[in-house]
C-alpha positions as CSV (number, residue, x, y, z in Angstrom):
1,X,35.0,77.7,-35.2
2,X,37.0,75.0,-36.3
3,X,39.4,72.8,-34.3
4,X,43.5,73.3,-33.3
5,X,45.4,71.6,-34.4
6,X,46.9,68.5,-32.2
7,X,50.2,69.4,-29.9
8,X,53.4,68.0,-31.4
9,X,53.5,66.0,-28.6
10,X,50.3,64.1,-29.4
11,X,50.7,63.7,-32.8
12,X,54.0,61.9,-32.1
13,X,52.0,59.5,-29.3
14,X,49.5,58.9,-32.3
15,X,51.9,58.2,-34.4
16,X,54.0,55.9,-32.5
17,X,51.1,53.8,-31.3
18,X,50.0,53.6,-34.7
19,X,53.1,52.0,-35.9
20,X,53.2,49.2,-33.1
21,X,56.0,51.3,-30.9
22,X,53.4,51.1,-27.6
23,X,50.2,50.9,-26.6
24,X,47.7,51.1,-23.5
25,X,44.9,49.8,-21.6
26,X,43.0,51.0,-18.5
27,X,42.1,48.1,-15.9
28,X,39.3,48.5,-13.3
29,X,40.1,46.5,-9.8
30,X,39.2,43.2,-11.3
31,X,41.0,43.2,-14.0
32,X,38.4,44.2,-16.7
33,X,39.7,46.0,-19.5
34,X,37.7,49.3,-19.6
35,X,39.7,50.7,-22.5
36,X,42.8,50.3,-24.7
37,X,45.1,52.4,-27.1
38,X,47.1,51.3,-30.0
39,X,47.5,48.0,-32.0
40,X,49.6,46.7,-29.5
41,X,47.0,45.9,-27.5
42,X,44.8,44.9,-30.6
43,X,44.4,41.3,-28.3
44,X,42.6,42.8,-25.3
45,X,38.5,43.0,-25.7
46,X,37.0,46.1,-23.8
47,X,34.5,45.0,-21.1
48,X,36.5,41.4,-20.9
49,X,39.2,39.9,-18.4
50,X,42.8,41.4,-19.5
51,X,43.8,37.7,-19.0
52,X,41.7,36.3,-22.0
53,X,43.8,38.7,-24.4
54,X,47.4,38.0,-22.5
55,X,46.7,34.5,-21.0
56,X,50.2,34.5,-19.0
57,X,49.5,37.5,-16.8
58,X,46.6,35.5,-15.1
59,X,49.7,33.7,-13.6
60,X,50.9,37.8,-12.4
61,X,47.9,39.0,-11.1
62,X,48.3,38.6,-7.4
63,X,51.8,40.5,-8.0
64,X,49.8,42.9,-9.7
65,X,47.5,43.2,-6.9
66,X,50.2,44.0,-4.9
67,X,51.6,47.2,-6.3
68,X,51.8,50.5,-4.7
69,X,49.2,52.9,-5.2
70,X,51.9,55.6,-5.8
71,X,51.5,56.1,-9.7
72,X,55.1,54.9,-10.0
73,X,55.9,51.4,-9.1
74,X,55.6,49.3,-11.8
75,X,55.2,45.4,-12.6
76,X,57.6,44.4,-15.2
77,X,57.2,41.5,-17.9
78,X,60.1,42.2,-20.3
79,X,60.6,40.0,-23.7
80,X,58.1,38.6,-24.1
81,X,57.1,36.5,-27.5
82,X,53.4,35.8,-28.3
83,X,52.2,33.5,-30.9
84,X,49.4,34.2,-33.1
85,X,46.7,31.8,-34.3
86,X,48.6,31.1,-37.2
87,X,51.4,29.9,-34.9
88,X,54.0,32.3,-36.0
89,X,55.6,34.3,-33.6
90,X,55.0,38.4,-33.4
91,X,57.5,41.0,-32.4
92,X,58.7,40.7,-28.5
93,X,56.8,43.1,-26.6
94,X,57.8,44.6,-23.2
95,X,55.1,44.8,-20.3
96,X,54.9,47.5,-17.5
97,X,52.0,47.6,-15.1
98,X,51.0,50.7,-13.2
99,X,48.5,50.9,-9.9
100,X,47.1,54.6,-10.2
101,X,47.7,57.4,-7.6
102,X,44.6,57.9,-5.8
103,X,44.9,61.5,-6.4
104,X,45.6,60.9,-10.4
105,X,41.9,59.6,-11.4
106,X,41.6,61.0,-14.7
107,X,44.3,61.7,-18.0
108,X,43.6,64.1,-20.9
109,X,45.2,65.9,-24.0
110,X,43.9,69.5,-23.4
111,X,41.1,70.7,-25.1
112,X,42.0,69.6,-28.6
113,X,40.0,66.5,-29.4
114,X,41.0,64.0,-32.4
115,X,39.0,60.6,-33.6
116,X,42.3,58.3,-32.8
117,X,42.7,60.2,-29.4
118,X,43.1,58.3,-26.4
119,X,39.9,58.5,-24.5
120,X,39.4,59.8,-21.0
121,X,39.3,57.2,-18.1
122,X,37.9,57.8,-14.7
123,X,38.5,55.9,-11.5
124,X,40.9,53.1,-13.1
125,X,42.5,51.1,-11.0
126,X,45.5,50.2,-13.3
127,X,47.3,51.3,-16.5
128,X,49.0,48.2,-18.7
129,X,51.7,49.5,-21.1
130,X,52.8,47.7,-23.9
131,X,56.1,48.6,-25.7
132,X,58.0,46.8,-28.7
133,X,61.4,45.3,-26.9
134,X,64.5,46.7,-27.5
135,X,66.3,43.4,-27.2
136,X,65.7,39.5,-27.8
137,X,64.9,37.2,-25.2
138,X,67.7,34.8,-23.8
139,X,65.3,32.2,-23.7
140,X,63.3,30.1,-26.6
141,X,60.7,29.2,-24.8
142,X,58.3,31.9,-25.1
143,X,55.9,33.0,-21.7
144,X,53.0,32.9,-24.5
145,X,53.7,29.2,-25.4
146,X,54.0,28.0,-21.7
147,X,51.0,29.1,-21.0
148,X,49.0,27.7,-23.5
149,X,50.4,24.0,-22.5
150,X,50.1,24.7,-19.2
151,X,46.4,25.6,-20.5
152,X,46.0,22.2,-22.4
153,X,47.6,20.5,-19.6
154,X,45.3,21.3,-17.1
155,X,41.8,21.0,-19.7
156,X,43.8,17.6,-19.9
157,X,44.2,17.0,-16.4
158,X,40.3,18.0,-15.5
159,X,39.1,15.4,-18.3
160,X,41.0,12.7,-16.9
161,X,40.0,13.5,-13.2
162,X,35.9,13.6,-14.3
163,X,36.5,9.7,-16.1
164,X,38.3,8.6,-13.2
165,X,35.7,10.1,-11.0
166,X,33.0,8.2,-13.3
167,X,35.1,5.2,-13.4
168,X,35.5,4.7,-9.9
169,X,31.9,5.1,-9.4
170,X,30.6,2.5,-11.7
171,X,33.3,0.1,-10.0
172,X,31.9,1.1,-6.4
173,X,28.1,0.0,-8.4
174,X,29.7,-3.0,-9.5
175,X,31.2,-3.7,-6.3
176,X,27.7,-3.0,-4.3
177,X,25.9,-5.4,-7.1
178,X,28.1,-8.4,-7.0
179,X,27.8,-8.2,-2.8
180,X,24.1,-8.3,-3.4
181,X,23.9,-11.0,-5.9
182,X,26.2,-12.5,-2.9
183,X,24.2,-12.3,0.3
184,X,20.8,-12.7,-2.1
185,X,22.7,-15.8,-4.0
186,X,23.6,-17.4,-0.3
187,X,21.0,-16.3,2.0
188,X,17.6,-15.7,0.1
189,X,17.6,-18.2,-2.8
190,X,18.4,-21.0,-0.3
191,X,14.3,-21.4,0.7
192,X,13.4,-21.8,-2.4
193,X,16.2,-24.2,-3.7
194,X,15.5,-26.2,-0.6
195,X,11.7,-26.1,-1.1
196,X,12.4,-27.8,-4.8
197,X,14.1,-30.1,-3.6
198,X,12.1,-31.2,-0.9
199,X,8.9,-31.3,-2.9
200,X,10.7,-33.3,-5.5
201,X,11.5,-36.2,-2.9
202,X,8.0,-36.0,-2.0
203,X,6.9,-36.4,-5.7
204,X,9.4,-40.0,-6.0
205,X,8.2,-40.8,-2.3
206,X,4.6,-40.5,-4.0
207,X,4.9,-42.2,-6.6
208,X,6.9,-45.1,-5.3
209,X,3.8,-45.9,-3.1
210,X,1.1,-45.1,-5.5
211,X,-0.6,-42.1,-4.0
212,X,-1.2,-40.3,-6.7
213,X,-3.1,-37.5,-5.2
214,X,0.3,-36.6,-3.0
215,X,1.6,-36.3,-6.1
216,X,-0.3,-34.1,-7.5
217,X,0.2,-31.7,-4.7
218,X,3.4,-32.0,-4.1
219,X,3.9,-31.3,-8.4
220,X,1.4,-27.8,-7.7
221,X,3.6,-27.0,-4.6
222,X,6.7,-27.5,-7.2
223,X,5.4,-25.2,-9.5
224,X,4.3,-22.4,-6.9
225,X,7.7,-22.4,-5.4
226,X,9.4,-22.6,-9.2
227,X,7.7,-19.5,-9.9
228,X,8.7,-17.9,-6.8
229,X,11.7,-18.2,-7.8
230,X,11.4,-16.8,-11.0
231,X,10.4,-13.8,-10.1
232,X,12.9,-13.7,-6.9
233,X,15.4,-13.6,-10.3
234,X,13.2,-11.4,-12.4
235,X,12.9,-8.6,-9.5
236,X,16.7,-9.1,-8.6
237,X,17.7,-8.2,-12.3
238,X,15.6,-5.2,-12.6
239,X,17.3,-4.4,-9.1
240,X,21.1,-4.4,-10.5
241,X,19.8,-3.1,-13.9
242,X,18.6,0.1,-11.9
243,X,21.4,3.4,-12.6
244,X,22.7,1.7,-15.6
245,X,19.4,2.5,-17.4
246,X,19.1,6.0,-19.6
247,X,16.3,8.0,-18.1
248,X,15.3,11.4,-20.2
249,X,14.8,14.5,-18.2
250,X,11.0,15.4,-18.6
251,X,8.9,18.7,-17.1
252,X,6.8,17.4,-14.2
253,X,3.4,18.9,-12.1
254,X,4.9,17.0,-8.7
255,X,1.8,17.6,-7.2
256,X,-0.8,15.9,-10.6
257,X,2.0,13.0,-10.4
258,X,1.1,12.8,-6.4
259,X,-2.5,12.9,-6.8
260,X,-2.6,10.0,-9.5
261,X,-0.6,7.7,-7.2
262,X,-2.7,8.3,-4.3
263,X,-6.1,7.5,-6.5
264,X,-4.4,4.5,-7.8
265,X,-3.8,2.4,-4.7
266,X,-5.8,0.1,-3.2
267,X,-6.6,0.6,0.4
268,X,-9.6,-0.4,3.0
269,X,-12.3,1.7,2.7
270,X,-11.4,4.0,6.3
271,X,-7.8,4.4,5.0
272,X,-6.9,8.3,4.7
273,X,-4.0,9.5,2.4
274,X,-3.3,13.0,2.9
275,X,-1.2,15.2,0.8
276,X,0.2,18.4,2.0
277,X,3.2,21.1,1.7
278,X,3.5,22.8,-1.9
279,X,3.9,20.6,-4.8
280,X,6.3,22.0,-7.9
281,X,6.9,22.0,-11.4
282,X,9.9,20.3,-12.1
283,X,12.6,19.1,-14.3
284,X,13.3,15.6,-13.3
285,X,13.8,11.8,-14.1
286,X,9.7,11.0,-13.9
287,X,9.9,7.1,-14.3
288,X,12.3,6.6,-11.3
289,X,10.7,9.7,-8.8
290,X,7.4,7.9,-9.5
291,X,8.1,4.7,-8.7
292,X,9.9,6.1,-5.4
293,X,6.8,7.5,-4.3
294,X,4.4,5.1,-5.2
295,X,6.3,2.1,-3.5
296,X,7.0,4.5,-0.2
297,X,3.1,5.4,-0.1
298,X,2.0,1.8,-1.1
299,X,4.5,0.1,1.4
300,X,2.8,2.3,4.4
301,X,-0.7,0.9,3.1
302,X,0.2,-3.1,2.9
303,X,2.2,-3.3,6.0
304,X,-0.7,-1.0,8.4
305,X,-2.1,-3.6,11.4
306,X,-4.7,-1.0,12.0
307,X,-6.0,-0.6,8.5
308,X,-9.9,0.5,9.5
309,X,-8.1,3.7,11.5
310,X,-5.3,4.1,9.5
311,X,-3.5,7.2,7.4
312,X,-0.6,8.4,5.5
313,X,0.5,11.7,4.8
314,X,2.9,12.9,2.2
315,X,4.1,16.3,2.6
316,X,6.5,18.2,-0.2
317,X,8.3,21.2,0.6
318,X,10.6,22.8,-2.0
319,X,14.1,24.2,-1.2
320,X,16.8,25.7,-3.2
321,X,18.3,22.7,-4.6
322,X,15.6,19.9,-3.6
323,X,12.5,18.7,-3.2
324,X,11.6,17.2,0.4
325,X,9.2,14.7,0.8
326,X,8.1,13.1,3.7
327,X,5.6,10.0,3.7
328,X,4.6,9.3,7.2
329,X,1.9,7.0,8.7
330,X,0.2,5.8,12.1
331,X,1.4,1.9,11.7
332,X,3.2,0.1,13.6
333,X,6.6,1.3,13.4
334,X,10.0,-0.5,12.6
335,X,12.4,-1.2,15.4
336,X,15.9,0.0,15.5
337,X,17.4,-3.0,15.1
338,X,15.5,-4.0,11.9
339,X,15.5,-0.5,10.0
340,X,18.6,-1.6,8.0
341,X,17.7,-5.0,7.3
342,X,14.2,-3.7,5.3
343,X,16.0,-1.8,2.5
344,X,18.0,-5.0,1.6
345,X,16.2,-7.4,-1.5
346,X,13.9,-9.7,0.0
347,X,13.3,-8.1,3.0
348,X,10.6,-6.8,4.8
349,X,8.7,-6.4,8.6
350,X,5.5,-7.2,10.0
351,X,4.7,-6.8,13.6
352,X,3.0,-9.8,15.0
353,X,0.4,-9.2,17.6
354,X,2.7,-9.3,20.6
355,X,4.6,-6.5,18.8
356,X,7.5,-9.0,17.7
357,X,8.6,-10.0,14.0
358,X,6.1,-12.0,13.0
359,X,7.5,-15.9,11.4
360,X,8.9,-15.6,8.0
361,X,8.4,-12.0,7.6
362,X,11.6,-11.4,7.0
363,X,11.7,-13.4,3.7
364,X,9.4,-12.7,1.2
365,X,9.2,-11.5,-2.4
366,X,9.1,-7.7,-1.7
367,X,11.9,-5.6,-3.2
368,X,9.9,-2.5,-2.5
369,X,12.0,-0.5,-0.4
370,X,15.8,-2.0,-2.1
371,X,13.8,-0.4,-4.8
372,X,13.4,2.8,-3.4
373,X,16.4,3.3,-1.7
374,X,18.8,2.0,-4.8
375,X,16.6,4.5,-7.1
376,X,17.3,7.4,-5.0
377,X,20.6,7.1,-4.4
378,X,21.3,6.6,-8.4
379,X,19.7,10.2,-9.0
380,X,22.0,11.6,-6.0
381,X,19.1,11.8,-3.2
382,X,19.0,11.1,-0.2
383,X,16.5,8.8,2.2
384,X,16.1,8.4,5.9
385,X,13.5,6.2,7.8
386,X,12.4,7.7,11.4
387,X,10.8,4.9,13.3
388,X,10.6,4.4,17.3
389,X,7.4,1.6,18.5
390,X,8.6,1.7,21.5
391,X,7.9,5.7,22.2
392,X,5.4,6.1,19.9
393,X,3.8,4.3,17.0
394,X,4.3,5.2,13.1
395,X,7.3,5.1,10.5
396,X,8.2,8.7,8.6
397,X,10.4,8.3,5.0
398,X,12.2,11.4,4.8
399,X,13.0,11.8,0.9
400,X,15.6,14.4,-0.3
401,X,14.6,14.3,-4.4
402,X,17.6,16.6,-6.2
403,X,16.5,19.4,-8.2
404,X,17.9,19.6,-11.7
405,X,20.4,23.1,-11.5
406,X,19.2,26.1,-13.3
407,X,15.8,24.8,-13.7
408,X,12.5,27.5,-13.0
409,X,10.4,25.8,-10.2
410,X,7.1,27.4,-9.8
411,X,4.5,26.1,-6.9
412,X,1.6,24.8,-8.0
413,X,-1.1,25.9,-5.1
């Protein structure tokens, strides 16, 4: 049995859609093009947002929202001129937007069924027509063309706010170094500088009454203290140099890295290191995670008063954007007042036997925890010392490590 022939009717709606006089499309309640109908809607992708083929209506869309479900109030966009990629302008098109009657779900064309028919849409939430104008625009400036500046305008705008962003932060760095190199310049270096000086008057004062031997000293003393200083400068370079460095992104077992550090320490022969928690494969900066762990772990070792019964343990638990680590141990603790004071360069705390600072502890050559601390806070962590000797003894480093996003993290048990 072979097929009617089309209804005058829809054979003029073919025709008229073939020739650029109107055309369709069926939106779903978020604006996803779920079908179309004649070249005049050529621009709009099936499955895509009806704002990536008509850029301007994403400025409409909240009107569009708006409309009456009553199958006859319409949105109105008339006049308007789109530009092709070529630049050129096309015909002015007029734009009507329908929100369907709730009891008008589906359209058809009777039982006759052509290849160019418009197709059958179910449950669509809005019908876009599309019609050639009848008249020209007042107005040169075209709704097309505004958008796109305002488009370029604002990739512009975005660009601009991510280098100040990055700007301001590497002024804030250089701010935070040239303090340091202040306070270290004025405060630290001073021993040393004095030292030289001292055991070069003891050198002339040697000399001048031929005691050779107290010269001798006084030139090994020189030379002890001249190297101290040296590497007060070495390890204070390395210090500012850390976040302007390029570190490459590397796949990482947390938990092989872990176990390597803990075998390579020294430590008295009754000293326990204890790793717990779940230990992932990562993507992550290796270098600088490394060095944060080793110096938190090896820090808890050197500065233990109790060495024979000591421990540390280091416990990982993953999360869905970091890695927690907490290094904990049974020392002596660190006071509140002098918690700050031990991630500065050149700072550190021993407890002396009667539980105070013991003399010249503050000032030595550590840079271990400045280390730490500046090294996390260049990858965007986080790190938080716990620490009360006068309720209970111990110090706990609570390390938030960022994960890299859209990584796969699997635990290694």
């Amino acid at each position: 049995m072979g097929l009617s022939k089309p209804s005058p009717l829809l054979s003029a709606g073919l025709l008229l859609a073939r020739n650029g006089i109107y055309g369709m499309a069926w939106l779903d309640a978020s604006f996803i093009v779920t079908a179309r109908f004649g070249d005049l809607t050529a621009s709009l992708g099936v499955g895509e947002a009806v704002s990536s083929g008509l850029p301007f209506l994403a400025d409409y869309l909240d009107d569009i929202q708006n409309l009456p479900a009553d199958g006859r109030t319409s949105f109105e966009l008339p006049g308007i001129l789109l530009v092709n990629g070529e630049g050129t302008d096309t015909p002015r098109i007029d734009i009507y937007v329908f929100r369907s009657h709730p009891e008008i779900t589906e359209h058809s064309v009777g039982e006759s069924t052509l290849k160019d028919q418009p197709p059958i849409i179910n449950n669509d939430e809005f019908l876009l027509l599309v019609t050639r104008a009848s008249g020209h625009s007042s107005t040169d400036t075209t709704l097309a063309r505004l958008q796109r500046d305002r488009t370029i305008l604002l990739e512009q705008i975005e660009q601009q706010k991510l280098e100040l962003e990055r700007t301001n932060a590497e002024l804030e760095l250089c701010n935070r170094d040239l303090e340091d190199f202040a306070t270290v310049i004025s405060h630290d270096l001073k021993a040393p500088m004095r030292a030289l000086r001292y055991f070069t008057d003891d050198i002339e004062t040697a000399l001048s009454q031929a005691r050779p031997q107290d010269a001798h000293k006084a030139c090994a003393a020189l030379k002890q203290q001249s190297r101290r200083m040296s590497t007060m400068l070495s390890q204070l370079l390395d210090y500012a140099s850390l976040g302007r460095q390029t570190e490459t992104l590397e796949h990482l077992n947390s938990r092989h890295l872990i176990d390597s550090i803990v075998s390579s320490l020294p430590r008295p022969h009754r000293f326990t290191i204890e790793v717990q928690g779940d230990w992932p494969n990562i993507e992550t900066y290796v270098a600088p995670f490394d060095l944060v762990l080793r110096n938190l772990v090896d820090n808890a070792i050197k500065h233990h008063d109790k060495p024979e019964a000591g421990w540390v343990r280091v416990f990982a638990k993953l999360t869905d954007d970091h890695l927690s680590v907490t290094v904990s141990d049974n020392g002596p603790g660190i006071p509140l007042k002098r918690q700050e004071a031990v991630f500065y360069p050149f700072r550190s705390y021993r407890r002396g036997p009667d539980g105070g600072c013991q003399p010249n502890a503050e000032l030595t050559h550590g840079m271990g925890l400045a280390f730490v601390k500046r090294t996390v806070e260049t990858v965007g962590g986080q790190l938080h010392l716990i620490s009360n000797p006068s309720e209970r003894r111990g110090s706990e480093f609570q390390l938030s490590w960022p994960l890299i996003p859209c990584q796969e993290t699997t635990a290694d048990r």
